[in-house]
C-alpha positions in Angstrom: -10.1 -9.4 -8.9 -8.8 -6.0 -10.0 -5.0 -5.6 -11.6 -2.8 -3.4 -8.9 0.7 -2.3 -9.9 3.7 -2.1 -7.6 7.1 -0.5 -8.1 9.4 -2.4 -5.7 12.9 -1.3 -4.4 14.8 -2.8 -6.8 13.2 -1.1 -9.6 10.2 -4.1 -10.9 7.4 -3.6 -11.9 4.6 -6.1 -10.4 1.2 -6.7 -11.7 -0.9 -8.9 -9.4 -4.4 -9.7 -9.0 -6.0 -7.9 -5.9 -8.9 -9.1 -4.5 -11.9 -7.6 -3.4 -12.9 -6.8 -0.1 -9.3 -7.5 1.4 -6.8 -4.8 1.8 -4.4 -4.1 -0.8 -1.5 -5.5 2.2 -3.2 -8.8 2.0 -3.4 -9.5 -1.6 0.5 -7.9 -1.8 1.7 -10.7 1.0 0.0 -13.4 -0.9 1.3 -12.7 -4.4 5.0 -12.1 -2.1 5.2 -8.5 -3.8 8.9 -7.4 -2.3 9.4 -4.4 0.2 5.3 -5.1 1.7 6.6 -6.2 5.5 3.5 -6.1 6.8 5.1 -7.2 10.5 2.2 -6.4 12.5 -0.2 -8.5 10.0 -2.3 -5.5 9.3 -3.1 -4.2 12.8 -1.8 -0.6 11.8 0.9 -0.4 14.0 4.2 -0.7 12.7 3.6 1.2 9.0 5.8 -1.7 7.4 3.3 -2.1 4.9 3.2 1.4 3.6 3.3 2.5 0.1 3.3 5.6 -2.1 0.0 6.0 -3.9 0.3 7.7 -7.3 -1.0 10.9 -7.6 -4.3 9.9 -9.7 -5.2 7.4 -7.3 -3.9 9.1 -4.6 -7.3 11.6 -4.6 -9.7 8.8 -5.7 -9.2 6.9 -2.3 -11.3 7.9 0.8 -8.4 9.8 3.4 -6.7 8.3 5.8 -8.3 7.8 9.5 -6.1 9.6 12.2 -4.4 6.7 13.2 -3.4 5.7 10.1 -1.9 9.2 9.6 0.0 9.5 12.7 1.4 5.6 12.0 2.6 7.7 8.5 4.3 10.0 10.7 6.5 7.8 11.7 7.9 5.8 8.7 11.3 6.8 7.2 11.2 9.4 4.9 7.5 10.6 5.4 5.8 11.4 2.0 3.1 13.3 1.4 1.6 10.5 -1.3 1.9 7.8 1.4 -0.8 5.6 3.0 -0.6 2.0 4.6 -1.6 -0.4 2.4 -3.4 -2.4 5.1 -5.9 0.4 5.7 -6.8 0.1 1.5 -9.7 -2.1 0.9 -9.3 -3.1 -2.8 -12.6 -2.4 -4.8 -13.4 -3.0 -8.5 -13.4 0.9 -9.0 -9.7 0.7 -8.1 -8.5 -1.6 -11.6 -4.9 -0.4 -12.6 -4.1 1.1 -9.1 -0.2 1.8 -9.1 2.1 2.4 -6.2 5.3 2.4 -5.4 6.9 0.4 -2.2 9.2 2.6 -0.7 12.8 1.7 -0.5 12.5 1.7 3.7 9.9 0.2 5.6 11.8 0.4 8.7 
């Protein structure tokens, strides 16, 4: 398990236990982390799931696959730090990860 760090809407700060292996969205929806939709169940088409990586972390992840891009074109309020948090495998290189879950998913 590896810690992960979420802002959420209202202004929390969660700490939850990611696992390894599974994508970041997976370990969110089990731990019930607020604003992380995830309508689509991780199929990366609805972008419900996406998050704002901070910038540190932001360069250490591998880039997003074009799909996953264009998806991030079409979320409100596009952001240059933004990636879907289904297409994030969690690996023990990534312990203290911290995003922030927009206040939109929709």
């Amino acid at each position: 398990m590896v810690r992960a760090i979420f802002h959420t809407p209202s202004g929390d700060r969660r700490e939850i236990d990611a696992q390894c292996g599974v994508s970041l969205m997976e370990s969110a929806k089990a731990a019930s982390v607020e604003g992380i939709d995830a309508d689509c169940g991780g199929s990366m088409v609805c972008g419900t799931c996406h998050i704002h990586v901070s910038p540190e972390w932001l360069e250490r992840l591998p880039a997003p696959e074009d799909m996953e891009a264009t998806i991030l074109d079409c979320v409100p309020d596009p952001h240059p730090q933004a990636r879907l948090s289904c297409q994030i495998v969690v690996t023990p290189e990534m312990d203290g990860i911290e995003v922030i879950v927009p206040t939109a998913q929709r």
